[in-house]
Wavefront OBJ file of the C-alpha trace (Angstrom):
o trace
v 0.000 0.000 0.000
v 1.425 2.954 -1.035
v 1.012 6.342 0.757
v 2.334 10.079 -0.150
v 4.135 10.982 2.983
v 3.496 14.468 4.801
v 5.837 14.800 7.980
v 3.398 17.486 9.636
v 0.306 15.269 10.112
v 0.177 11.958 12.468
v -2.883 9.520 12.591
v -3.515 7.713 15.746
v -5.530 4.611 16.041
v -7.038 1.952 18.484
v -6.906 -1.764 17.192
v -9.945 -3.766 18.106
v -9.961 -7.807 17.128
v -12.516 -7.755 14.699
v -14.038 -10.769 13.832
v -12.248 -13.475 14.485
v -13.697 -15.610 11.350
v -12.772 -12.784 8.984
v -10.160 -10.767 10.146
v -9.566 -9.834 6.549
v -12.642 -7.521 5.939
v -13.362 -6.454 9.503
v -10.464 -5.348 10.685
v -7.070 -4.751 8.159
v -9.052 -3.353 5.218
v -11.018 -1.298 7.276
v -8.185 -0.111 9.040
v -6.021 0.262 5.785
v -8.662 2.215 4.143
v -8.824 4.430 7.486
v -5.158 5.205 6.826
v -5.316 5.892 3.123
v -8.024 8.361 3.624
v -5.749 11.177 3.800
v -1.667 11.648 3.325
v -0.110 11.192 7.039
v 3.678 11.510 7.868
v 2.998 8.904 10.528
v 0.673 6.119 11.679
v 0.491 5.270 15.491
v -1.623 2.051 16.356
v -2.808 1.573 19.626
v -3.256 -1.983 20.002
v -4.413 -3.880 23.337
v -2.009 -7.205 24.157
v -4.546 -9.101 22.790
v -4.108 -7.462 19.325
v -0.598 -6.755 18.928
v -0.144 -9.218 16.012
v -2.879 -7.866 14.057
v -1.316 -3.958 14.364
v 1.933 -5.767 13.445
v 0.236 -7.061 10.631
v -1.085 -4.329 9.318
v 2.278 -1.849 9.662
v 3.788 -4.969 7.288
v 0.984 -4.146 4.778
v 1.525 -0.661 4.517
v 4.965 0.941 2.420
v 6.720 4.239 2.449
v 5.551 5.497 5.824
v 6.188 5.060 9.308
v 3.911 3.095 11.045
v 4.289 2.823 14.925
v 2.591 -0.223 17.368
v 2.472 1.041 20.644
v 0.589 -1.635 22.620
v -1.072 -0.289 26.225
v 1.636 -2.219 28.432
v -0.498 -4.945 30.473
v -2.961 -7.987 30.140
v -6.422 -7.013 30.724
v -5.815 -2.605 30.848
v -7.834 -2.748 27.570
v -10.963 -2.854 30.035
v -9.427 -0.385 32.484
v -10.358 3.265 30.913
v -7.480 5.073 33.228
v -4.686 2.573 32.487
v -5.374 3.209 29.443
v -5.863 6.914 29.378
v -2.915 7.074 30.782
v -0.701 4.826 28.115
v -2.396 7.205 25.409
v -1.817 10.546 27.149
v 1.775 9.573 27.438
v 2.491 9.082 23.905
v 0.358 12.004 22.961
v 2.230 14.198 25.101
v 5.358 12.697 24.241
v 4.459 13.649 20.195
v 4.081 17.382 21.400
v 6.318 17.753 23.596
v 9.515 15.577 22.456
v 8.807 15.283 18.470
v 7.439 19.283 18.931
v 4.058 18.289 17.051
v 1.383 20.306 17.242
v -2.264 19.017 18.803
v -3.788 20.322 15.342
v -1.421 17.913 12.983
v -3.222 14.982 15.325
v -5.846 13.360 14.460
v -7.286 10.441 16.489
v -9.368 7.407 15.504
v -11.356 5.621 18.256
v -13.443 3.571 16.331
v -11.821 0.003 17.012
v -10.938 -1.551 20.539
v -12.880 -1.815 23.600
v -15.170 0.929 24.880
v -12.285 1.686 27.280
v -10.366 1.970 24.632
v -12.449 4.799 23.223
v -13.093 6.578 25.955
v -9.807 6.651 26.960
v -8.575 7.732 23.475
v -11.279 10.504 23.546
v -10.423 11.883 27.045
v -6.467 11.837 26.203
v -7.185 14.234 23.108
v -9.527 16.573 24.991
v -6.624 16.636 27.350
v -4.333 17.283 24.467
v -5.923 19.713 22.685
v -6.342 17.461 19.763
v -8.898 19.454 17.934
v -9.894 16.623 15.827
v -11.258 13.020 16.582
v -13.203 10.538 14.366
v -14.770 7.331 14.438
v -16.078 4.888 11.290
v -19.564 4.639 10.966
v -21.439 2.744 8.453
v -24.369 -0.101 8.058
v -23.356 -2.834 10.256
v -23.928 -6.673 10.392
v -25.115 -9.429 12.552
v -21.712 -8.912 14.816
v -22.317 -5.189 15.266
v -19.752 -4.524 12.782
v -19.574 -2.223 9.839
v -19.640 -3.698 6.915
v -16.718 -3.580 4.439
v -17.909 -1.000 1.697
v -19.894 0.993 4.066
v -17.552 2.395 6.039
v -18.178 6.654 6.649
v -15.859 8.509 8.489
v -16.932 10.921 10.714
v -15.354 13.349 12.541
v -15.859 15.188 16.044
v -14.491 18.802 16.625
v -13.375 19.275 20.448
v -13.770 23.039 20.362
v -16.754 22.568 22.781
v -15.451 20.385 25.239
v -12.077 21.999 25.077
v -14.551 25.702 25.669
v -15.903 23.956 28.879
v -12.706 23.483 30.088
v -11.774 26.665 29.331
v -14.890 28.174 31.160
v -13.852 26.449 34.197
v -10.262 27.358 34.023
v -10.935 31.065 33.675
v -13.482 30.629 36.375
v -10.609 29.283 38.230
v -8.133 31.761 37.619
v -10.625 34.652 37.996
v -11.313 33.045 41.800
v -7.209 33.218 42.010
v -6.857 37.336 40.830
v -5.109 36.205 37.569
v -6.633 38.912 35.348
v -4.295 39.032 32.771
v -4.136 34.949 32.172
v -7.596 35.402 31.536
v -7.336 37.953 28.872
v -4.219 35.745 27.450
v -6.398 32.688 27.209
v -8.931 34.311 25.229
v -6.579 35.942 22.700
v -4.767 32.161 22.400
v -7.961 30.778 21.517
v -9.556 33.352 19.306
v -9.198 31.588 16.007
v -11.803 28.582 17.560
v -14.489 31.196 18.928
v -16.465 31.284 15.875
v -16.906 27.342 15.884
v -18.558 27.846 19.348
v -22.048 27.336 20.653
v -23.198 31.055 21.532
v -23.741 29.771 24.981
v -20.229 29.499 25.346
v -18.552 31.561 23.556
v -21.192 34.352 25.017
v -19.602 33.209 28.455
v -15.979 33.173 27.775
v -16.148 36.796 25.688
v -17.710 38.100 28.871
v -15.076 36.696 31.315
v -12.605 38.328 29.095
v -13.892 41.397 28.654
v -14.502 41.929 32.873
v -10.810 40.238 33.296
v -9.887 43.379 31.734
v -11.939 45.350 33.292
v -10.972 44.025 36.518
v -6.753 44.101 35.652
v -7.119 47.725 34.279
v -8.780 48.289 38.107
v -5.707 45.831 39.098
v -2.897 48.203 38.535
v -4.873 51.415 38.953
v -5.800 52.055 35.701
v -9.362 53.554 36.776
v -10.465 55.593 33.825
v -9.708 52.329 31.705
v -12.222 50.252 33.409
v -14.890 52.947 33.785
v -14.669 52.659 29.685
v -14.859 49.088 29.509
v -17.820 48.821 31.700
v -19.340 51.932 30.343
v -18.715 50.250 26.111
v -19.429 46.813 27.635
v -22.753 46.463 29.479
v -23.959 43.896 26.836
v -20.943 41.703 27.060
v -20.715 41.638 30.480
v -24.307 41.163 31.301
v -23.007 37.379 30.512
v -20.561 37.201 32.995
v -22.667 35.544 35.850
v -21.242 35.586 39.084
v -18.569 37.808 37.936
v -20.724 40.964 36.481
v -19.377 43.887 37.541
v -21.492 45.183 40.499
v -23.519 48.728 40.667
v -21.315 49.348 43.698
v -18.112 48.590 42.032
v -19.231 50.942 38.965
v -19.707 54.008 41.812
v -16.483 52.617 43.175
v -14.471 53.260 40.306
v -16.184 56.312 38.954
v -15.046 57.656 42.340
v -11.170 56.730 41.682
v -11.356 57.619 38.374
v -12.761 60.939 39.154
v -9.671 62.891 39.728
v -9.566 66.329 41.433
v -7.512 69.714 40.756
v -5.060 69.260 42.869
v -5.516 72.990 43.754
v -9.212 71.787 45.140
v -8.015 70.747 48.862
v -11.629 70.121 49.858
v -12.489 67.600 47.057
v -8.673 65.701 47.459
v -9.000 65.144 50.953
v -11.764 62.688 50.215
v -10.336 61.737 46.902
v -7.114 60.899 48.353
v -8.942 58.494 50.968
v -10.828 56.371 47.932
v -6.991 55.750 47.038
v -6.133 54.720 49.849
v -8.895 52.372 50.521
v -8.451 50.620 47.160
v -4.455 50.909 47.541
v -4.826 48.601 51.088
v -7.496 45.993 49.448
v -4.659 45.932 46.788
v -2.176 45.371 48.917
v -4.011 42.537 51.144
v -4.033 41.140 47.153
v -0.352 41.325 46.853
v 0.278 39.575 50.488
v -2.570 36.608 49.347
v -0.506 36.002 46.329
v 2.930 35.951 47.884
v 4.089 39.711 46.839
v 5.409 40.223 49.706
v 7.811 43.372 48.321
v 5.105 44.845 46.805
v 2.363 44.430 49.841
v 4.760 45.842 51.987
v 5.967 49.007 49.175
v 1.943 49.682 48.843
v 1.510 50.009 52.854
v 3.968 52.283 53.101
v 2.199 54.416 50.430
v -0.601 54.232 52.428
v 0.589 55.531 55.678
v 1.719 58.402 53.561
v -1.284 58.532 51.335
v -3.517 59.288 54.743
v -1.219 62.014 56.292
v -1.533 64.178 52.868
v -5.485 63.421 52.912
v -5.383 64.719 56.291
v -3.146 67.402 55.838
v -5.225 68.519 52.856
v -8.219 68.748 55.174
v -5.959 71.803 57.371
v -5.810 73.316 53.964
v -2.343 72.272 53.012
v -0.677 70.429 50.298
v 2.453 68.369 50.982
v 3.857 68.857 47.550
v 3.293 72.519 47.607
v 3.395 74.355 51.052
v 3.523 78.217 50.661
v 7.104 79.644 52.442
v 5.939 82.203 53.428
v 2.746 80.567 55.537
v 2.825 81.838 59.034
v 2.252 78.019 60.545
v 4.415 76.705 57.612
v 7.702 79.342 58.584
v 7.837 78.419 62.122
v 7.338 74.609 61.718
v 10.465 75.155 59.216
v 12.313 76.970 61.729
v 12.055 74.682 64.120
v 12.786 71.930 61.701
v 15.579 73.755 60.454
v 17.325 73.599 64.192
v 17.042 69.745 63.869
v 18.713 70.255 60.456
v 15.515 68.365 59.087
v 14.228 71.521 57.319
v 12.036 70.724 54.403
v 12.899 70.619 50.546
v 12.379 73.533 48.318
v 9.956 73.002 45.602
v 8.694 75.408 42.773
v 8.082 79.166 43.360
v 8.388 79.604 46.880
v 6.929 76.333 48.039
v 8.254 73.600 50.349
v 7.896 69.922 49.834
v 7.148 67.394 53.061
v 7.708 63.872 53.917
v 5.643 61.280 54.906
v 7.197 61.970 58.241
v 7.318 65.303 58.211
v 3.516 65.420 57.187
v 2.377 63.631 60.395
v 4.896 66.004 62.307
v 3.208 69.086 60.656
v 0.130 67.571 61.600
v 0.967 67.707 64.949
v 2.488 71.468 64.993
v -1.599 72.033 63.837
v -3.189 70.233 66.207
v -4.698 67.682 64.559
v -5.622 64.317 66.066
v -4.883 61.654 63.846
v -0.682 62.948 63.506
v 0.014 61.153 66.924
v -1.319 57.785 65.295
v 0.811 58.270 61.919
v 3.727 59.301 64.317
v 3.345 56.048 66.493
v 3.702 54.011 62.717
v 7.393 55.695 62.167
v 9.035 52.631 64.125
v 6.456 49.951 62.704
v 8.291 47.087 61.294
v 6.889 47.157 58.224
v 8.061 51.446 57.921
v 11.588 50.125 58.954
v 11.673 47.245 56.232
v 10.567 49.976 53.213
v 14.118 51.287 53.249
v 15.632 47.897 53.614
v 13.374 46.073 51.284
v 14.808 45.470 47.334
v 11.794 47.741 46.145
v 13.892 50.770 47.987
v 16.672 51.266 49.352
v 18.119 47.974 50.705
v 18.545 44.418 49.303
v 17.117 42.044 51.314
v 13.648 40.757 49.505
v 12.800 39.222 52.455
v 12.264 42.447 54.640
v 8.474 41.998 54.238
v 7.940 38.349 54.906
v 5.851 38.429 58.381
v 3.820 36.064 60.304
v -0.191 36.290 59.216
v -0.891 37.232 62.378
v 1.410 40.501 61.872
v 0.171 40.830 58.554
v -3.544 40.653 59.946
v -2.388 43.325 62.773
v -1.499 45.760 60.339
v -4.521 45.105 58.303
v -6.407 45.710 61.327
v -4.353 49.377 61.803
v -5.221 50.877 58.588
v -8.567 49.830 58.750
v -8.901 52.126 61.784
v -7.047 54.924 60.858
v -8.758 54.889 57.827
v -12.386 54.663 59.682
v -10.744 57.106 62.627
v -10.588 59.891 59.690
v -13.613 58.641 57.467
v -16.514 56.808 59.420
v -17.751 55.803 55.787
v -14.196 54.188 54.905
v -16.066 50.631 55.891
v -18.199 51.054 52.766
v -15.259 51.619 50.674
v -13.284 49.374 51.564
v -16.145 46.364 51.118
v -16.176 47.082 47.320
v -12.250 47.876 47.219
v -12.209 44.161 48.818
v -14.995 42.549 45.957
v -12.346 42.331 43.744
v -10.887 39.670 45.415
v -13.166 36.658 44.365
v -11.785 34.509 46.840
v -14.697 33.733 48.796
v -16.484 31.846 45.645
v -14.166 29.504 45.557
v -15.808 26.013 46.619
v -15.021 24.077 49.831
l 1 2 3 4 5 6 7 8 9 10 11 12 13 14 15 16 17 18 19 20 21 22 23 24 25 26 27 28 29 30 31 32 33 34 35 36 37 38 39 40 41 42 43 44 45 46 47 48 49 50 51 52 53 54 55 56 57 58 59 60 61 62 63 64 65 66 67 68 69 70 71 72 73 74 75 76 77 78 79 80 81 82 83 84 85 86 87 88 89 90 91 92 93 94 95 96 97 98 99 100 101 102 103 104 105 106 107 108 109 110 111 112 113 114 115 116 117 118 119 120 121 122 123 124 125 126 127 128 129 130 131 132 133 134 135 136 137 138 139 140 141 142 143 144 145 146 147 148 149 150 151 152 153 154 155 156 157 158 159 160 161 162 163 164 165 166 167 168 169 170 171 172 173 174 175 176 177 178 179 180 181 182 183 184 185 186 187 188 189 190 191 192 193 194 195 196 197 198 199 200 201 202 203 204 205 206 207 208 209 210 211 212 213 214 215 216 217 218 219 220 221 222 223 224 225 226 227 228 229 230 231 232 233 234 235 236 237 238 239 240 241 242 243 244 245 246 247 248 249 250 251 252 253 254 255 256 257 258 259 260 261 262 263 264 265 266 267 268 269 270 271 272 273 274 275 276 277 278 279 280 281 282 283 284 285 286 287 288 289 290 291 292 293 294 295 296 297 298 299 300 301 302 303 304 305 306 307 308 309 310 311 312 313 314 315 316 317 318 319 320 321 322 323 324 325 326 327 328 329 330 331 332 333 334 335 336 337 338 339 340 341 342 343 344 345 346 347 348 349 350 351 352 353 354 355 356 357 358 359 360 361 362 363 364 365 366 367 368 369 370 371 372 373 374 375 376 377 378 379 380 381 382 383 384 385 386 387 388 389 390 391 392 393 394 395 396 397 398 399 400 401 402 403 404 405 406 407 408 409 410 411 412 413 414 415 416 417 418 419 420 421 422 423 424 425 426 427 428 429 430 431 432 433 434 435 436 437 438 439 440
């Protein structure tokens, strides 16, 4: 039998016994005929113990190709659907990831062997990614076999299965915070979309498109997601249990909703919407390991709620006016420590975090001995000897969880001490950690 040879395509088959009387016209022709329905670089023939003679057989029959036996290894695991799942998953991950062949060169018969057999053959290409399956159909005799001149090959597309799995792994890895992956998956299978039912691919476009949504929120990116949602409501409407809420909508309006900077009554609040979605970011950073960047993002915080406070006394940290009665003689006295604060543009002075919670103080206000108490908190000290600053130790933020919660704990109340309503924002800061769907 002779067979044009294309190195790119490999046919993989199960090898049943046939009929016994007539081995002949129920199982080599049929399986010859299988083979010369298109040109394949390679055959691989699953056989059972029980059959390997007859795949030997036919790989004599057929010239100028490479034909492979590959018997599942044990007596009896013909019946046994994971011993054999796991002989075929082997060899088809062994063709993809050794020989570097890819799923969609694969195409995989399952029409002979035990139902086992099948099944197992089946499952190992879903697995794979083989996009293509088939199995011989045809009018069949007393035996329940087809009969020779009737065979019809038919073919079964994976796209849906491999969709389901999809579903459930974005499902997964929306559960986990892994935004982008999402957004990456889709994009990798874009090209199979179309072959979808619209039930699915309706789903999968909509986790997408809120992945992004939820990523852009991720790393700040506010105005971005107000977009998406606002262009989106269709898509998303399909998005189940992960629809964007009304209250994270508001949420992120709010953040996105920057203030003149010259407007100290609207960035006082403004400032504490950041810094309520900055420490549900950072509790994000700390689930996922992050530890550098947790710790980086509470030290922005500590500083985030001085300037909100010090905005509130009608000053700005980046831009305090020299010649400000309160502002000259906290500078003075500064200046004795020499700790005197940093010019900035046209007559202004610029203020650290410290510094803020020390002006704070020189005005009275409440809250400055709190952010003064932080200065020797462990995780202040570790900033400037964590790899993200100064230092070069990337362990400097690696506490116990019950520090971790501790801190947690302290921002929450400064936070509330300065903003009542801060427990409201910080419940839809914290929705976009999906953790709490995941099942027990």
């Amino acid at each position: 039998m002779s067979i044009s040879n294309n190195d790119h395509k490999v046919l993989v088959l199960t090898v049943g016994t046939g009929n016994a009387k007539d081995k002949e016209n129920s199982l080599y022709v049929p399986l010859q005929k299988s083979i010369g329905t298109d040109c394949w670089g390679r055959v691989i023939l699953f056989p059972s113990q029980q059959t390997v003679e007859d795949a030997n057989e036919v790989k004599r029959r057929i010239s100028e190709i490479s034909v492979e036996v590959r018997p599942i290894p044990n007596t009896g695991d013909e019946n046994d659907a994971d011993a054999s799942f796991a002989h075929f998953d082997a060899i088809l991950g062994e063709l993809i990831e050794s020989d570097g062949m890819s799923p969609r060169d694969i195409t995989l018969d399952f029409t002979r062997g035990t139902k086992a057999m099948s099944a197992a053959l089946v499952l190992a290409g879903v697995a794979c990614n083989v996009p293509v399956l088939r199995y011989i159909e045809g009018k069949r005799g007393k035996r329940g076999n087809v009969l020779a001149g009737n065979e019809v090959i038919k073919e079964v597309r994976t796209e849906v299965a491999n969709a389901r799995q999809q579903i459930n792994l974005a499902e997964r890895l929306m559960i986990r915070g892994d935004f982008e992956a999402i957004c990456t998956m889709h994009q990798e299978m874009s090209s199979t979309l179309n072959n979808l039912p619209e039930q699915l691919r309706s789903r999968l476009n909509a986790y997408a498109y809120v992945a992004d949504i939820y990523a852009s929120w991720d790393r700040f990116d506010y105005g971005r997601a107000c977009s998406l949602i606002k262009s989106g409501r269709e898509i998303i409407s399909s998005a189940g249990q992960f629809e964007p809420t009304r209250y994270m909508e508001q949420w992120l309006k709010c953040l996105a909703s920057h203030p003149n900077q010259d407007k100290f009554e609207e960035m006082s609040p403004y400032l504490m919407y950041l810094a309520c979605d900055l420490l549900a970011n950072a509790e994000r950073r700390y689930r996922d390991g992050l530890y550098e960047d947790s710790g980086v993002r509470w030290y922005r915080l500590l500083e985030l709620i001085g300037q909100a406070r010090l905005f509130d006394q009608g000053y700005d940290s980046s831009g305090l006016p020299e010649d400000n009665p309160k502002v000259k003689e906290f500078n003075d006295r500064l200046s004795r420590k020499s700790q005197a604060l940093n010019k900035g543009k046209k007559g202004t002075l610029l203020a650290s975090r410290l510094q803020v919670a020390r002006f704070l103080k020189h005005l009275g206000d409440p809250l400055s001995k709190r952010l003064l108490q932080q200065d020797n908190s462990d995780y202040v000290v570790a900033r400037n000897h964590g790899l993200l600053a100064h230092g070069f130790n990337a362990r400097a933020y690696q506490m116990t969880p019950g520090r971790v919660r501790a801190i947690i704990k302290n921002f929450e109340q400064l936070l509330c001490e300065d903003r009542p309503e801060a427990h409201e924002w910080l419940a839809v800061a914290r929705s976009l950690d999906f953790s709490s769907l995941r099942e027990n």
